[in-house]
N, C-alpha and C positions, 0 to 999 in steps of 0.2 A: 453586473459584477456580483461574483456569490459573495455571501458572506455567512458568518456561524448561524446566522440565521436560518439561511437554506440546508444545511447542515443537520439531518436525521439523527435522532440519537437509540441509543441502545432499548430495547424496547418495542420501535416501532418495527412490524413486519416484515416489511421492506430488507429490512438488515439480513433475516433469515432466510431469505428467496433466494433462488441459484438464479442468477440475472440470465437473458436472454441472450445468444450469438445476432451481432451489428453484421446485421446483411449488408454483404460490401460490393460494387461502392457503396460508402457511407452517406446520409444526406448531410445537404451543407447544416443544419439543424446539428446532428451530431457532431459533424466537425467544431463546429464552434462553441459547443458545451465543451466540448475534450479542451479547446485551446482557451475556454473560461475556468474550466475547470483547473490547468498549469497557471494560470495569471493569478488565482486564487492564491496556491502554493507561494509562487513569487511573493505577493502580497504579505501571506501571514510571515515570511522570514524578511521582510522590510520593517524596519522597528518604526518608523515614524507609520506608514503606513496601518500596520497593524495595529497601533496606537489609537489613531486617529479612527478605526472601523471594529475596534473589538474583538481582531481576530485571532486565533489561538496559532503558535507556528504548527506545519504540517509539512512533511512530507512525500504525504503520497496521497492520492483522494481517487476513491470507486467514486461509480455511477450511482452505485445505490445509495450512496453516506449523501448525496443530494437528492433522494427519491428517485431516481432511476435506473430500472431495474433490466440493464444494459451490459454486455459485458466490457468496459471502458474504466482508462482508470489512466492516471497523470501519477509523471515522481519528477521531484525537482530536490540534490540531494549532493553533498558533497561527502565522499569515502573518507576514510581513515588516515589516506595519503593527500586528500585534501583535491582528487578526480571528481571533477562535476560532471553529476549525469541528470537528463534532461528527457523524457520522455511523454508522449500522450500515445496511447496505445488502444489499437481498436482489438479482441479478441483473444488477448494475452493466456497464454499456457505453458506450464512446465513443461516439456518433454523430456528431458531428465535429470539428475539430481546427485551430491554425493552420498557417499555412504556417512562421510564426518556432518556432526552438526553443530550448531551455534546456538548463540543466544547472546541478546542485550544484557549485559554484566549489572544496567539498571532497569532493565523488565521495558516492558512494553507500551509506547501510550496508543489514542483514538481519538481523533476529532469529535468519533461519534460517542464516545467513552467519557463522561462527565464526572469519573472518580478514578481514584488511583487503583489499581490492581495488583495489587504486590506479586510476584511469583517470574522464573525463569519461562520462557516460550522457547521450547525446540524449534529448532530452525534448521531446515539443510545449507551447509555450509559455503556449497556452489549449487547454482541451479542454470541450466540452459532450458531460454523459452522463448516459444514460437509465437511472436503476434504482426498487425500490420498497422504501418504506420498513418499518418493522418492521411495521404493520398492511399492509401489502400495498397500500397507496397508492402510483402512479405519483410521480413525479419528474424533473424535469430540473436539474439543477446546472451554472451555467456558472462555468470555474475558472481561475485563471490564477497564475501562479509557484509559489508553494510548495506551497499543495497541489494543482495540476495534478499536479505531479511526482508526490506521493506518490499522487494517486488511480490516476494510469499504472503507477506503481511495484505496488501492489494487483492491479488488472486484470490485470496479468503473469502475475501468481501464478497466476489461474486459467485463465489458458492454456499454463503449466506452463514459462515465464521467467520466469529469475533475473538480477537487473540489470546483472549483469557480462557475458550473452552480447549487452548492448547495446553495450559495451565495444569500440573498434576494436583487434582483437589487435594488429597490426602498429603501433599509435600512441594509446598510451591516456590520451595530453591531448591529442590532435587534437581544436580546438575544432568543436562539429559546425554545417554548412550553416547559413545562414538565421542566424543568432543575432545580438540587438541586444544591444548593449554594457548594456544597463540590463536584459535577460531572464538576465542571472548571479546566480544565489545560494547 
């Protein structure tokens, strides 16, 4: 079982590496870190649970936020409308994006991220991305508000961004380009 303990924080290496592509088929080793890696999730949005283990709620976890330096990453995530999306994903990538962008109306958190970060993070507001599923089946996902964010938010991870160097130093409520009054959450 992970717990925040397995849980890499900001600082270590690992975080800034661009993770490797999961030659696929995937070994059952990867598979079952991916599907430890979603139980995790589960886990920290169970209150007794997450009680009981010290876990911080999350909804989305790289490879690398548990030292592996993998391209894999889990989202476990209810939208805005209250649509459950449930994902483990081996090799995940934007292939494209809109022109509109987003941002969390309350900024951004990280598992790996052990202080607050004040500041808006641009985000594209839809994004379609190509990855494959735990049996090595292709996929396309087209995604928009909330977990657009958090699938970009993931993707970072394994190109070794952390959501605060999307952060504008010099203005960190500068609302960013492009953004419709109804694309805030």
């Amino acid at each position: 079982m992970i717990t925040m303990d397995d849980i890499i924080r900001e600082g270590n290496p690992i975080l800034r590496q661009v993770a490797k592509e999961v030659p696929l088929p995937a070994t059952e080793d990867e598979k079952n870190t991916l599907k430890e890696m979603l139980q995790f999730l589960k886990n920290s949005q169970d209150e007794t649970i997450a009680k009981k283990y010290g876990l911080r709620a999350g909804i989305g976890l790289a490879a690398p936020q548990i030292a592996l330096s993998k391209r894999m990453i889990a989202l476990y995530l209810d939208d805005e409308n209250g649509k459950h999306y449930e994902y483990m994903l081996f090799n995940p990538k934007i292939i494209s994006h809109s022109i509109e962008n987003t941002y969390l109306d309350g900024g951004e958190g990280c598992l790996s991220v052990d202080r607050e970060v004040p500041g808006f993070v641009p985000r594209h507001a839809r994004v379609k991305v190509s990855a494959f599923d735990l049996n090595g089946k292709p996929l396309t996902l087209r995604l928009k508000g909330y977990p657009a964010i958090a699938i970009q938010h993931e993707i970072d991870h394994l190109d070794g961004i952390l959501f605060y160097d999307r952060i504008d130093k010099k203005d960190p409520f500068k609302i960013p380009d492009h953004v419709e009054e109804n694309n805030i959450y």
